[in-house]
N, C-alpha and C positions, 0 to 999 in steps of 0.2 A: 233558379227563380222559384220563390213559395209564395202560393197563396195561402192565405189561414180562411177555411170557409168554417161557418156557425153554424148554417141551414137556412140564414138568410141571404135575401136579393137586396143587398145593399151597393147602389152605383157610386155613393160618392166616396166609398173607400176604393183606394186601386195599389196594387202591388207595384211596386218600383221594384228595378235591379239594384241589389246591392253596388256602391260604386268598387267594393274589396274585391269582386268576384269578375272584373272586367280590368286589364291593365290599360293604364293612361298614355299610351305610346310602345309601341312594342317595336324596335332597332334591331338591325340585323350587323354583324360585324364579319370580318375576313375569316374568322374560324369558323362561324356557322358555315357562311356560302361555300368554304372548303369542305362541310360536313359532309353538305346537300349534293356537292361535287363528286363525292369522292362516293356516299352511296350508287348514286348516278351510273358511276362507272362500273361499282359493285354490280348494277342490274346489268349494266352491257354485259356484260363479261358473261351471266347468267342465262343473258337472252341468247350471245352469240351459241352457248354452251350446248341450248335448247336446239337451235336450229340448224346446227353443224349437222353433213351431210353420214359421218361414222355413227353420229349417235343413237345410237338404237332403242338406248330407254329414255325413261321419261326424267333422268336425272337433272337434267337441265331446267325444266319444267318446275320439278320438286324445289330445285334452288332460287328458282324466282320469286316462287309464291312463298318459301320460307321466308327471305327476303323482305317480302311486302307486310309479310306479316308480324315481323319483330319488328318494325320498323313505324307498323300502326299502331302497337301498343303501348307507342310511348303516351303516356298521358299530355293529353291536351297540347298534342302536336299539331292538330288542322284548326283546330281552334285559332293557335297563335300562330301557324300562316297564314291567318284572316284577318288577322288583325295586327298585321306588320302597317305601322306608319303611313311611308313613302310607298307610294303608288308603285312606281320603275320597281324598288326592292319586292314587293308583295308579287309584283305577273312575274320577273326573273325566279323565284324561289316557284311558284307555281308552274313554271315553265320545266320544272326538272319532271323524267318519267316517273321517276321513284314517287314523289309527290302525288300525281297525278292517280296512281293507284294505290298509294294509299288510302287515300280519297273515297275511295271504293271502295278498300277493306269493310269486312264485317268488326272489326277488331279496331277499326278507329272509331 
C-alpha cells in the first residue's frame, strides 16, 4: 500500500489497496496440508531432539530454530495463512506448531 503525498492535506483523496496485491480466495489442497504436516513433524522430532535426557548440547535447540527459520522466509507465507478462504481450513493450518512460530520469526 502507497500513498503519494505533495505536501498537501487533501481529505477527499484516499489511497485504496490495489485489488492485484490481495488474492480473491486463497484454497488450501491435500499437498499443502501434507506440507504443514509433515513440517510439524519435522519440529517434533527437533523439539524431541532438544529435550532428550543424553543430550548435552544445544543441538537440538539449534535445529528448531533453524527450522523456524527457513521456514519463515518463505515469502508471504503468514500472509496467505490469513487469508485462506474457509474458516475450518485457516484455524486447522494455524493450529500446526511450526506455524505458530513462525508467526514469531523475525524473518517472517
Amino acid at each position: 500500500l502507497q500513498a503519494e503525498f505533495d505536501g498537501k492535506n487533501n481529505n477527499s483523496e484516499e489511497s485504496h489497496v490495489n485489488d492485484k496485491s490481495l488474492p480473491p480466495l486463497v484454497e488450501i489442497n491435500s499437498r499443502v496440508e501434507a506440507s504443514f504436516r509433515s513440517l510439524d513433524e519435522c519440529l517434533l522430532t527437533a523439539l524431541n531432539l532438544s529435550t532428550a535426557q543424553n543430550s548435552s548440547d544445544n543441538d537440538g535447540d539449534k535445529l528448531v530454530q533453524d527450522i523456524v527459520d527457513r521456514v519463515a522466509q518463505v515469502p508471504s507465507l503468514v500472509k496467505t495463512v490469513l487469508l485462506i478462504h474457509k474458516k475450518v481450513d485457516r484455524k486447522r493450518i494455524l493450529s500446526y506448531k511450526i506455524v505458530r512460530r513462525v508467526m514469531f520469526s523475525p524473518f517472517s
